[in-house]
C-alpha positions in Angstrom: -21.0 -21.5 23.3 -20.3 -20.8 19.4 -17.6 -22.3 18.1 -15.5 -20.7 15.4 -13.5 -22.9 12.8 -9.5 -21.5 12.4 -9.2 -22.4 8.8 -4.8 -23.0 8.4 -3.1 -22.9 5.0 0.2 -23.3 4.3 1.9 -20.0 5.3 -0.4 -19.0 8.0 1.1 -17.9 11.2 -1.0 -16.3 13.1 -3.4 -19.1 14.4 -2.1 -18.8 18.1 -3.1 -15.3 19.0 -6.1 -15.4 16.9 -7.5 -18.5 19.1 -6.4 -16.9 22.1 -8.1 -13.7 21.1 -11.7 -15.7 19.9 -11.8 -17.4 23.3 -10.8 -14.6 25.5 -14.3 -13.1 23.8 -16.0 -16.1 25.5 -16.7 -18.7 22.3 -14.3 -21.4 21.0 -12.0 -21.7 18.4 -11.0 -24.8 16.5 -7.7 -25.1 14.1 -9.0 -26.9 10.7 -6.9 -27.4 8.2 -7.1 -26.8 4.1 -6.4 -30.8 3.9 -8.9 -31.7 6.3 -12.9 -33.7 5.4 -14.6 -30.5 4.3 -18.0 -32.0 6.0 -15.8 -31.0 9.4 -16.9 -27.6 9.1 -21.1 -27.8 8.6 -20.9 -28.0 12.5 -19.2 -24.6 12.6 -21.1 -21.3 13.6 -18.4 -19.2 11.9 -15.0 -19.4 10.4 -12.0 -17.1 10.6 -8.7 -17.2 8.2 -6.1 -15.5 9.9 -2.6 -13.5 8.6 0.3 -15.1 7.1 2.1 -15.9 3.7 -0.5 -18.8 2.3 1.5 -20.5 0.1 4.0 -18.0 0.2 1.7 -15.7 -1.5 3.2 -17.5 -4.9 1.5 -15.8 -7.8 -0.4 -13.2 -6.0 -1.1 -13.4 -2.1 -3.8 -15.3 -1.3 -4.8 -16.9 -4.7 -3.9 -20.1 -4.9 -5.6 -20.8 -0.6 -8.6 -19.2 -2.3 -8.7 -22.4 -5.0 -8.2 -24.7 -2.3 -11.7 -27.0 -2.5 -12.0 -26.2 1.2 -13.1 -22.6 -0.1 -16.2 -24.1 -1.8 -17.4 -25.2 1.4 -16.7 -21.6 3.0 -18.3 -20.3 0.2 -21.6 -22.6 0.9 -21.3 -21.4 4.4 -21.3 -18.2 4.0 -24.4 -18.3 1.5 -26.5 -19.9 3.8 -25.4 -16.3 6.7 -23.2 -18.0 8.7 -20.1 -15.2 9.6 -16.5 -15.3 7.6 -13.8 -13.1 9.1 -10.5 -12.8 7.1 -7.8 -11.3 8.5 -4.5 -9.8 6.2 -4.0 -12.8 4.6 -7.4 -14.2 5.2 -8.6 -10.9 3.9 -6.4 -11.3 0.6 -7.9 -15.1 0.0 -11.3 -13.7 0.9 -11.0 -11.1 -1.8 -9.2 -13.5 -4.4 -12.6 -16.1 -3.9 -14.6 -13.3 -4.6 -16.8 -13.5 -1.1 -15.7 -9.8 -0.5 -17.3 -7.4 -1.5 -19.7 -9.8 -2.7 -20.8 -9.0 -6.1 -23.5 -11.4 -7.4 -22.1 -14.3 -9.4 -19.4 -14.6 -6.9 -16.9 -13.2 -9.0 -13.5 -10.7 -7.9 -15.2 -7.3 -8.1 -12.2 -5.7 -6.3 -8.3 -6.8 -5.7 -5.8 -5.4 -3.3 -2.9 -5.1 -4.5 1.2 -3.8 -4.4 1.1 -1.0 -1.6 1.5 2.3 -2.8 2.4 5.1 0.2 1.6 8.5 -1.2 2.0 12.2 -0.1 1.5 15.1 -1.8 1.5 13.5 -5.1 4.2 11.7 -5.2 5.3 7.8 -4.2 7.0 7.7 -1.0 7.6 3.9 -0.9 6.3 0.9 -2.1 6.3 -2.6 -0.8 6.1 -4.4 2.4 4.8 -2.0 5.2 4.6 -2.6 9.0 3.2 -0.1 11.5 0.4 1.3 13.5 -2.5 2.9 12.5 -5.5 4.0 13.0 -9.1 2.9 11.7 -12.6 4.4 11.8 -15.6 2.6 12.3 -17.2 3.8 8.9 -20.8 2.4 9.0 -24.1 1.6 10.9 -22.2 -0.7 14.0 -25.6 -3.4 13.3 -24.7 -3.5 9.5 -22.0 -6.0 9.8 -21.8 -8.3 12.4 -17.7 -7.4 13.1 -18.8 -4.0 14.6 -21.9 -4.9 16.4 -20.9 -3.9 19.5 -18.9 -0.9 18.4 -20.3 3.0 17.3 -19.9 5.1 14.5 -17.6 7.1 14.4 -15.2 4.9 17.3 -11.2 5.0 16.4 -9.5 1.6 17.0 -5.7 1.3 16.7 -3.8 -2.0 15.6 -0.8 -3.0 13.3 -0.1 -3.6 9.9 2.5 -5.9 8.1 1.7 -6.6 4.4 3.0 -5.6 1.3 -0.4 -6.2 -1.2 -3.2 -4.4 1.0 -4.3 -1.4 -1.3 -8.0 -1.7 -1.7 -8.5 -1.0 -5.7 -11.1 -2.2 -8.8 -11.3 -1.3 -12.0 -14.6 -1.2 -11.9 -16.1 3.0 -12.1 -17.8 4.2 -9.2 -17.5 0.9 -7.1 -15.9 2.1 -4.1 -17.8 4.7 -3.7 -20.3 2.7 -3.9 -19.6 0.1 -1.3 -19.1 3.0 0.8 -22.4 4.7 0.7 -23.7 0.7 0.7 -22.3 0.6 4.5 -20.1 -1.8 2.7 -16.6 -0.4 4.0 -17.0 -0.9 7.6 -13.7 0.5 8.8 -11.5 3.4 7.6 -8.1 4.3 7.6 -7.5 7.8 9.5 -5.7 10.0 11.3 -5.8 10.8 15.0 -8.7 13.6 15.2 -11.1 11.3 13.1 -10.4 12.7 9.8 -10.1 10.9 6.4 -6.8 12.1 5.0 -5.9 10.4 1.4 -2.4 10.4 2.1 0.6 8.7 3.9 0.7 7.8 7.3 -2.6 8.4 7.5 -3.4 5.7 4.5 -0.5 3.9 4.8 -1.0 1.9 1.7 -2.9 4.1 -1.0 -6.4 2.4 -0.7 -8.9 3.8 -2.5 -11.1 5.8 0.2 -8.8 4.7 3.0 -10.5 1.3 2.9 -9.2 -1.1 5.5 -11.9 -2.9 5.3 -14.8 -4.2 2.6 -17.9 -6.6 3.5 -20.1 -8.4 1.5 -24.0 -7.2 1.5 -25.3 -9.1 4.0 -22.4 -8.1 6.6 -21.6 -11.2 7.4 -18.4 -11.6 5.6 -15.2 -9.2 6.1 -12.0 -8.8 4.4 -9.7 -6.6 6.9 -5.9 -5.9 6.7 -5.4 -4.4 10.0 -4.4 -7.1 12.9 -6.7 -6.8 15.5 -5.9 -9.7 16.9 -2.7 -8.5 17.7 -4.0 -5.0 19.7 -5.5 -6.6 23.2 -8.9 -3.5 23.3 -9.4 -3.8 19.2 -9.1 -7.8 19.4 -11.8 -7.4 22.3 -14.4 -4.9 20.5 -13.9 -7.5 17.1 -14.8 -10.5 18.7 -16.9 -9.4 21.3 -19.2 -7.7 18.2 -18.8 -11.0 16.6 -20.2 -13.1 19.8 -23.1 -10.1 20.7 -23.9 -10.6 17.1 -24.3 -14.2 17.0 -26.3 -14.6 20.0 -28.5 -11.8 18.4 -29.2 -13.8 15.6 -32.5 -13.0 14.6 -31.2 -9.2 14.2 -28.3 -10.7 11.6 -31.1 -12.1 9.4 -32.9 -8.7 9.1 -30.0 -6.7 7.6 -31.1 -5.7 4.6 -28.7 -4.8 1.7 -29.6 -5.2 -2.0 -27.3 -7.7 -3.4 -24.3 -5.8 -5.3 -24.7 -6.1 -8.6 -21.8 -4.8 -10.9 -20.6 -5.6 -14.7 -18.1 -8.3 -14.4 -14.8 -7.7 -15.2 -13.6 -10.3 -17.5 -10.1 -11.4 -17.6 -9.5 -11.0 -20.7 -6.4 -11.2 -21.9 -5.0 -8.3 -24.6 -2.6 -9.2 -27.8 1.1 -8.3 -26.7 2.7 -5.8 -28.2 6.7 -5.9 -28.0 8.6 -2.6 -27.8 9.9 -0.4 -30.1 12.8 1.1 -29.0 14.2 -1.7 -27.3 13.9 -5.3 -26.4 12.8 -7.8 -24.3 14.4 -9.9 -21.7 13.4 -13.1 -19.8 14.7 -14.2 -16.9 14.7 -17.7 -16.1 15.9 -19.9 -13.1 18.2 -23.1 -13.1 16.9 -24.3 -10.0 13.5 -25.3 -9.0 10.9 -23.1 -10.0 8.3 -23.7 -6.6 5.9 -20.9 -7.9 5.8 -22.5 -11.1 5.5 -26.3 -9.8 2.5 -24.8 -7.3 0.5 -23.1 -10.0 0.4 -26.3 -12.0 -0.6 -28.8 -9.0 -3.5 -25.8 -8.4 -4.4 -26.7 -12.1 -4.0 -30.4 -11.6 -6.3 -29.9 -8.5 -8.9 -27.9 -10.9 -9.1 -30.8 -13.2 -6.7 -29.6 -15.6 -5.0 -32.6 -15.9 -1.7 -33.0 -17.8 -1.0 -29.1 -18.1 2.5 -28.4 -17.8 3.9 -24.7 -16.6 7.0 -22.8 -17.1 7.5 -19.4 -15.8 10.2 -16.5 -16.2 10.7 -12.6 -15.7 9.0 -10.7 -18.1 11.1 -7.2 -18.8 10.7 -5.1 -21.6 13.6 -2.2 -22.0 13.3 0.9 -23.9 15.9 3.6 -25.1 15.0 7.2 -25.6 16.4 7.3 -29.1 15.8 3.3 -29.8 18.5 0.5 -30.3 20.1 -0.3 -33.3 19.0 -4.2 -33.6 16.5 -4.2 -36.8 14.2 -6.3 -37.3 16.9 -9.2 -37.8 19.8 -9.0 -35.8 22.9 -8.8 -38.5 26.3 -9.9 -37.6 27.2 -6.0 -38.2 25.4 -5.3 -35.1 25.7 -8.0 -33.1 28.7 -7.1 -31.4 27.0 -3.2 -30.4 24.4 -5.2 -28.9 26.3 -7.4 -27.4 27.7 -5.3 -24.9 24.8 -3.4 -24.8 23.0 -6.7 -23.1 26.5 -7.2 -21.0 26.7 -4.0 -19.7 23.0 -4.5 -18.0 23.5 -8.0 -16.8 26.5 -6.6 -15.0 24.7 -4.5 -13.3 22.7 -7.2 -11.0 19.8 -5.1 -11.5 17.9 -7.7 -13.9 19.2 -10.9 -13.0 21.5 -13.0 -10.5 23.9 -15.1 -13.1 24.2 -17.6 -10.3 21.0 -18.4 -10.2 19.0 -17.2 -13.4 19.3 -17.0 -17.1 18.8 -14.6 -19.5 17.0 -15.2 -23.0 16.6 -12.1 -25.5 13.8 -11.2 -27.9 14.1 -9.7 -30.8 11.6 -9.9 -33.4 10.7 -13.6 -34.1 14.7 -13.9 -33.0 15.7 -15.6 -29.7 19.4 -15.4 -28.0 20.9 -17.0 -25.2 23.0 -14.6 -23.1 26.4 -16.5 -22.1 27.9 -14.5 -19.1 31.1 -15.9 -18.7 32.3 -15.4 -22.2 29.9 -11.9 -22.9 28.1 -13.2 -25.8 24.7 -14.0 -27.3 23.7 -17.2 -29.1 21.2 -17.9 -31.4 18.8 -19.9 -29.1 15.8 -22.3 -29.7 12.0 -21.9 -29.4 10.6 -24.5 -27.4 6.9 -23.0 -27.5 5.2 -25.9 -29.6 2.0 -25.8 -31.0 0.0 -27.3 -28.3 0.9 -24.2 -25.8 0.3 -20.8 -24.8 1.6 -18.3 -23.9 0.7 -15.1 -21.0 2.8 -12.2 -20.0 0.9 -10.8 -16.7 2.2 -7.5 -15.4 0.8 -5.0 -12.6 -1.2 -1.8 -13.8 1.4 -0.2 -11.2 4.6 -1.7 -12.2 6.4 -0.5 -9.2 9.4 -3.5 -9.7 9.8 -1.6 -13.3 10.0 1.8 -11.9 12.5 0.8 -9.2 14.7 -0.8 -11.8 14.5 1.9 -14.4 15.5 4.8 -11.8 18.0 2.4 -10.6 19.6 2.3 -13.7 19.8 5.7 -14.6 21.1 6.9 -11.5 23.3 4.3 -9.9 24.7 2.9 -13.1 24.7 6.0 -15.1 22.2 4.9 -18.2 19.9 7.9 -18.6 19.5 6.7 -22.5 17.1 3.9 -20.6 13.8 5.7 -20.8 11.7 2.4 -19.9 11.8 -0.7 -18.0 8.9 -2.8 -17.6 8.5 -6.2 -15.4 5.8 -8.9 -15.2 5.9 -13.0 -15.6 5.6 -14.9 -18.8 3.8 -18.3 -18.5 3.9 -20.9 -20.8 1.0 -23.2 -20.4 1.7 -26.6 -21.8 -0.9 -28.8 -22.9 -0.9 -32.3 -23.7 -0.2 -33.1 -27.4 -3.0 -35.5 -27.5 -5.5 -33.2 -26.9 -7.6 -31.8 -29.6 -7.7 -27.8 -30.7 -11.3 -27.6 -29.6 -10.5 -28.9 -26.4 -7.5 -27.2 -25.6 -9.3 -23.5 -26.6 -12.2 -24.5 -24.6 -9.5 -25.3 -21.1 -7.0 -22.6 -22.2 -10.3 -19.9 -21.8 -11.8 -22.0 -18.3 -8.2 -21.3 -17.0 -7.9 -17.6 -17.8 -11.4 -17.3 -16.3 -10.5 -19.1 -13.2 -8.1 -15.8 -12.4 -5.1 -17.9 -11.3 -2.5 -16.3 -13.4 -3.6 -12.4 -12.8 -6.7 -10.8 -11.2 -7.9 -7.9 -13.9 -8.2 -5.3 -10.8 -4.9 -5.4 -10.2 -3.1 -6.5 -13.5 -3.0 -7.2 -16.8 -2.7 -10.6 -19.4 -1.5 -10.1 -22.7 -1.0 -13.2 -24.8 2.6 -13.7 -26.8 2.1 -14.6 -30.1 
């Protein structure tokens, strides 16, 4: 009987039906944990990472489960064509590891991202989504061992719940690519059969309706939909998975060329601060846990020592400017003033009971004092031995929201931008040397763990 290792983060929570659903196809299933002897899972025939909130998608979801060392074995696994299944959550750590689609070098070649439900041009809603829909089988059913028992063409119906499931790159051409590749195995559609680019029917703005990517070999998928919670598409999934297996020999003669595509570096661009406005960050008085977990993930990468700090990025911008110049002057300081008061009142930036707010202007900082309705002249704390990144999504939805919020709630059409994203500051230890610290400072922006290029962008705060 194969057995089937239930890899469990932190945040997973869907581990119960998924085993049920693997044994009800007639093979076993066995709960591993991320924390457990990786040498555990050689004996596996297959693995599956199910849907959740891995450590509460902190950063991004699935990014920091897909740094976990456990992943390097999966990884090995997989190389050597033994099946990977990720499921929503799964499918997000899949896709952060860089196993989906598979490009050669192992490296992210896709992300999925904020979802973005569109019709007729325009954004209906953003965010968190949880329904029904429908999905296609898009490819050759003995292509990808998740279908094998399925047919072209066949509609399946399951749920959704996610809020980062839009299929997107930045790469040109790659989608289309992975679909004529057989690489997309299943489809988002609408009730006939049809592909329709718009919401419900894509009820999170993937590119081609992707619900689904594999890697090359069709061994590996990354799928959003919850089959394991729809009894006949939970069936057809692991049923194909189990006629696939015991077909093995027919598994080792798919033949895909390996997918080769430029990498995508993540490089991170100079910032540039507004114009006609200023910038904002927010910062908490209480525990930071995002903050704390990126830093043990770099602690756990070798990164010894490193120390993190993280705040709200927001840059706002007025149609006709604000009158700071370059240095603040007393002349103007009170203007601007209630300028910053009137917006922290809102509650649309910050929650005063909870959070701080620091302003930039030029080389300038200022501590925002909400009890009394005044800015300080505040201190710089960035020392020599840190750097600093301001990541932000290439759909800043969280900035849209606030901006229209503003203008139409609290009356401030003169707002003509808002823009949100997170400022790290990456502390290293003062005893090491500039040659070593550029040399880490470039292994951890390649490692991804602060923003994945498909979906966002870096820019470095000078």
């Amino acid at each position: 009987m194969h057995n089937l290792a239930l890899i469990l983060f932190p945040g997973l929570n869907t581990e119960v039906e998924t085993k049920r659903e693997i044994e009800r196809a007639g093979m076993k299933a066995e709960y591993v944990r991320w924390n457990d002897d990786v040498k555990k899972l050689k004996k596996f025939d297959g693995y599956v990472i199910g849907g959740g909130f891995s450590y509460e998608d902190r950063g991004r979801a699935g990014v920091i489960a897909s740094l976990d060392p456990i992943m390097d074995e999966i990884k090995l696994q997989a190389a050597s064509g033994k099946p990977v299944l990720g499921i929503c959550n799964g499918a997000q750590i899949l896709v952060e590891s860089g196993l989906v689609p598979g490009a050669e070098g192992g490296r992210q070649a896709v992300a999925l991202a904020h979802n973005k439900r569109m019709k007729d041009g325009k954004i209906l809603g953003t965010g968190y989504y949880n329904s029904w829909v429908r999905i296609k089988v898009s490819t050759n059913p003995k292509s990808c061992v998740f279908t094998w028992n399925m047919h072209e063409g066949e509609i399946i119906e399951a749920p959704i719940a996610h809020g980062e499931g839009r299929f997107t790159t930045q790469i040109e051409g790659l989608m289309l690519d992975l679909r004529d590749r057989g690489q997309m195995p299943f489809r988002y559609c609408c009730a006939n059969g049809a592909i329709m680019n718009e919401f419900p029917d894509n009820p999170n703005g993937a590119e081609f309706n992707a619900a689904a990517l594999c890697n090359a070999a069709g061994t590996v998928m990354a799928i959003m939909p919850h089959l394991e919670r729809a009894t006949e598409a939970s069936r057809k999934l692991f049923e194909s998975l189990k006629a696939a297996l015991d077909d093995k020999k027919s598994i080792e003669a798919i033949k895909r060329p390996k997918l080769v595509v430029k990498n995508t570096e993540a490089k991170a661009e100079e910032y540039s601060a507004p114009k006609k406005g200023f910038q904002m960050v927010v910062t908490l008085n209480i525990t930071d846990n995002e903050a704390q977990t990126h830093e043990m993930t770099l602690a756990r990468m070798g990164f010894e020592g490193v120390k993190l700090s993280r705040g709200t990025h927001i840059e706002i911008e007025y149609k006709k400017g604000i009158k700071t110049g370059s240095l603040l002057s007393s002349k103007l300081l009170p203007s601007f003033e209630k300028e910053v008061k009137k917006l922290v009142q809102t509650g649309v930036l910050l929650n005063t009971n909870k959070e701080t707010a620091t302003i930039l202007l030029g080389k300038k900082m200022y501590e925002y004092k909400p009890a009394k309705g005044v800015l300080i002249s505040g201190e710089n704390k960035i020392t020599d031995t840190s750097y600093v990144l301001i990541t932000r999504e290439r759909d800043d939805f969280v900035g849209m929201s606030k901006l229209a919020t503003l203008n139409t709630r609290f009356k401030m059409p003169e707002i003509s931008d808002v823009r949100v994203g997170t400022m790290w500051i990456v502390a290293f230890p003062e005893t090491m040397n500039k040659k070593d610290r550029e040399s880490a400072w470039k292994k951890i922006l390649d490692s991804r763990l602060f923003f994945n290029p498909h979906r966002q962008v870096g820019m470095i705060f000078a």
